[in-house]
C-alpha positions in Angstrom: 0.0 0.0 0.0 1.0 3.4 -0.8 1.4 6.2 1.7 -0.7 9.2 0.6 2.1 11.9 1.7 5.2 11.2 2.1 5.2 13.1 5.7 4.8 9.8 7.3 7.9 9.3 9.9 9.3 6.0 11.6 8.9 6.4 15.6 12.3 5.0 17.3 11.2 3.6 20.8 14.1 4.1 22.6 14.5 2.5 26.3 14.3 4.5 29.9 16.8 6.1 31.4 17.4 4.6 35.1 16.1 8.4 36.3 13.0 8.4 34.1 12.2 4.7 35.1 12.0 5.9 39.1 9.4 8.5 38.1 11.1 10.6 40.8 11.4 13.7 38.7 8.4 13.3 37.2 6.5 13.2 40.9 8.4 16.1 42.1 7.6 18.1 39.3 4.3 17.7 39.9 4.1 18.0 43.8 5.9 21.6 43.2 3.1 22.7 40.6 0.6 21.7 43.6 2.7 23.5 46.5 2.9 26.5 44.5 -0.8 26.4 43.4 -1.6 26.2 47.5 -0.5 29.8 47.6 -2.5 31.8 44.7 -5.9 33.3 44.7 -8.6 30.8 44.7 -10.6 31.3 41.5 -13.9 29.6 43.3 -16.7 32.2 44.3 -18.2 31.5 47.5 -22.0 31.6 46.7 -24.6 32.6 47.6 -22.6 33.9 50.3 -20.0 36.2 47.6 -22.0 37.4 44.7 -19.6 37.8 41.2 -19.9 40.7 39.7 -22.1 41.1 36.3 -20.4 41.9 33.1 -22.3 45.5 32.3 -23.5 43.5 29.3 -25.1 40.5 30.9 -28.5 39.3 30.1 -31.0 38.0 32.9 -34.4 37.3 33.1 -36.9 39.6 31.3 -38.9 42.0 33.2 -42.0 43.8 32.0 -41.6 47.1 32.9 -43.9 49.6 34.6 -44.0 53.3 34.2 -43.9 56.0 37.3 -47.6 55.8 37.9 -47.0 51.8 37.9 -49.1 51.6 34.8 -48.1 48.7 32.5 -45.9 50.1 29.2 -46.8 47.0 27.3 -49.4 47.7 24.7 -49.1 44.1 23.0 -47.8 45.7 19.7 -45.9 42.5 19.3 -42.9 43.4 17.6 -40.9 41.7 20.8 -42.4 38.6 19.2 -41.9 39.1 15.5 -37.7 40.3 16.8 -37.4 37.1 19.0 -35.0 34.7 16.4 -35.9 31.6 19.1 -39.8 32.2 18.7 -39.9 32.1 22.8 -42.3 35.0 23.1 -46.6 34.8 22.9 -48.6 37.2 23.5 -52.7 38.1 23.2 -54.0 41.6 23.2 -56.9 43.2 24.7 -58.8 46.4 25.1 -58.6 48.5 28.0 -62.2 48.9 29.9 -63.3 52.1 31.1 -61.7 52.0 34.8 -58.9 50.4 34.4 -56.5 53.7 32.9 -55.1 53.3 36.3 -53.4 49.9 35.6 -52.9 50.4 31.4 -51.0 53.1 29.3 -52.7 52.8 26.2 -56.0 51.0 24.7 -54.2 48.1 23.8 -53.0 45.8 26.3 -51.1 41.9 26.7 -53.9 40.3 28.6 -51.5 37.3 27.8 -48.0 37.4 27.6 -45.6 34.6 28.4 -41.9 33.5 27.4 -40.8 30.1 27.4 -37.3 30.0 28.9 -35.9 26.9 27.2 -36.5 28.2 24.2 -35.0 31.6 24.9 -31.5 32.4 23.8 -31.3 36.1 25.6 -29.9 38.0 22.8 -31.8 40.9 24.1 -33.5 41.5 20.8 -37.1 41.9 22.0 -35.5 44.8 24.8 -34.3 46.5 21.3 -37.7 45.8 19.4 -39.5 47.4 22.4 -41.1 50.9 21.5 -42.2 51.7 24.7 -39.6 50.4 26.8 -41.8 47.6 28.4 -39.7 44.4 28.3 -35.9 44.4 29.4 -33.8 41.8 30.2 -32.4 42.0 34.0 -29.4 40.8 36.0 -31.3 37.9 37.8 -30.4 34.2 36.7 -33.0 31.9 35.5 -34.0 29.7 38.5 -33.6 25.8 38.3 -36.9 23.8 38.2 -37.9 20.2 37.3 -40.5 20.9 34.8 -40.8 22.2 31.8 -43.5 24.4 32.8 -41.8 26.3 35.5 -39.7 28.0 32.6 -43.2 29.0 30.8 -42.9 32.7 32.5 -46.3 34.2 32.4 -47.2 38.0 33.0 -47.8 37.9 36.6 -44.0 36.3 36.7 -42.1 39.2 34.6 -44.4 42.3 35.7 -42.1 44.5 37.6 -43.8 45.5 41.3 -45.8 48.4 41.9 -43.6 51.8 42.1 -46.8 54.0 43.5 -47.6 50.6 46.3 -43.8 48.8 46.5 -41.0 51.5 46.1 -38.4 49.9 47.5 -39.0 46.7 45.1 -39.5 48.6 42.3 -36.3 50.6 42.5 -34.5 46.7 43.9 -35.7 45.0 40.7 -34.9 48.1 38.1 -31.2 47.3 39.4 -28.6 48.8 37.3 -31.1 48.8 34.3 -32.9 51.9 36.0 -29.0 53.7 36.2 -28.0 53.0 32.0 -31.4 54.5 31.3 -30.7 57.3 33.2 -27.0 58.0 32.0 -28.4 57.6 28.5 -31.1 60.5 28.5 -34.8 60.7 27.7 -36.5 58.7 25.5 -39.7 58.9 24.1 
């Protein structure tokens, strides 16, 4: 049979040494990588106890956002759905009732809005897509669960709290989100 390139070399096995047949060097080689490993920083975060810090570009769970007056911004245009390359995102509109200005911005509405998390890739694409500012993606991580619908998020599950009832929550789960917005300027 013919070799296809002639780059093909012939491997001399040549006998150990006395030295390299005790291992010795090889074994105290070794035990001086470990005693000097024994006195650098430990690269292991402590948590929950230590918390890492976030990459100013990290993506979290999405939050549905709320304006001053703790209406909801969402008017289920749907365009975070049409963005969303994974397909993660459903929503159904609704009208708003007389009565209920107090809890919606517009006329339209999401009376259903819900994000599967598995299928979610959190490119952040829908936060971009949003004209009214309503969904954003925070620095919280996805929980663990053992079903598959414990990662269907519904509305009541990424609505922000109440900033006119909860302000402490409110201002907790804007988080640095809140700050960027405010070091970028007004929007409209």
């Amino acid at each position: 049979m013919q070799p296809l390139t002639n780059r093909a070399k012939v491997l001399e096995v040549k006998p150990l040494s006395f030295m390299e047949r005790l291992y010795l060097p090889a074994i105290l080689k070794g035990m001086a990588i470990t005693f000097r490993h024994m006195f650098q920083k430990k690269a292991t975060v402590q948590y929950p106890e230590e918390k890492r810090p976030f990459s100013p570009t990290f993506r979290g769970l999405h939050v549905l956002n709320r304006d001053e007056e703790g209406r909801e911004r969402c008017t289920a245009c749907g365009l975070c759905a049409v963005a969303c390359p994974a397909e993660a995102i459903t929503m159904e509109a609704a009208e708003r009732q007389k009565g209920e200005e107090h809890l919606y911005r517009e006329e339209k509405y999401a009376a259903k809005y819900e994000i599967n998390m598995l299928r979610c890739i959190f490119c952040g694409l829908c936060e971009e897509a949003c004209p009214k500012d309503a969904i954003y993606l925070s620095e919280t991580f996805a929980p663990a669960n053992y079903t598959r619908k414990g990662f269907i998020y519904g509305k009541p599950d990424l609505l922000i709290p109440d900033p006119v009832n909860e302000p402490q929550a409110f201002a907790e789960a804007q988080g640095r989100i809140g700050e960027r917005k405010a070091q970028a300027g007004p929007t409209s």
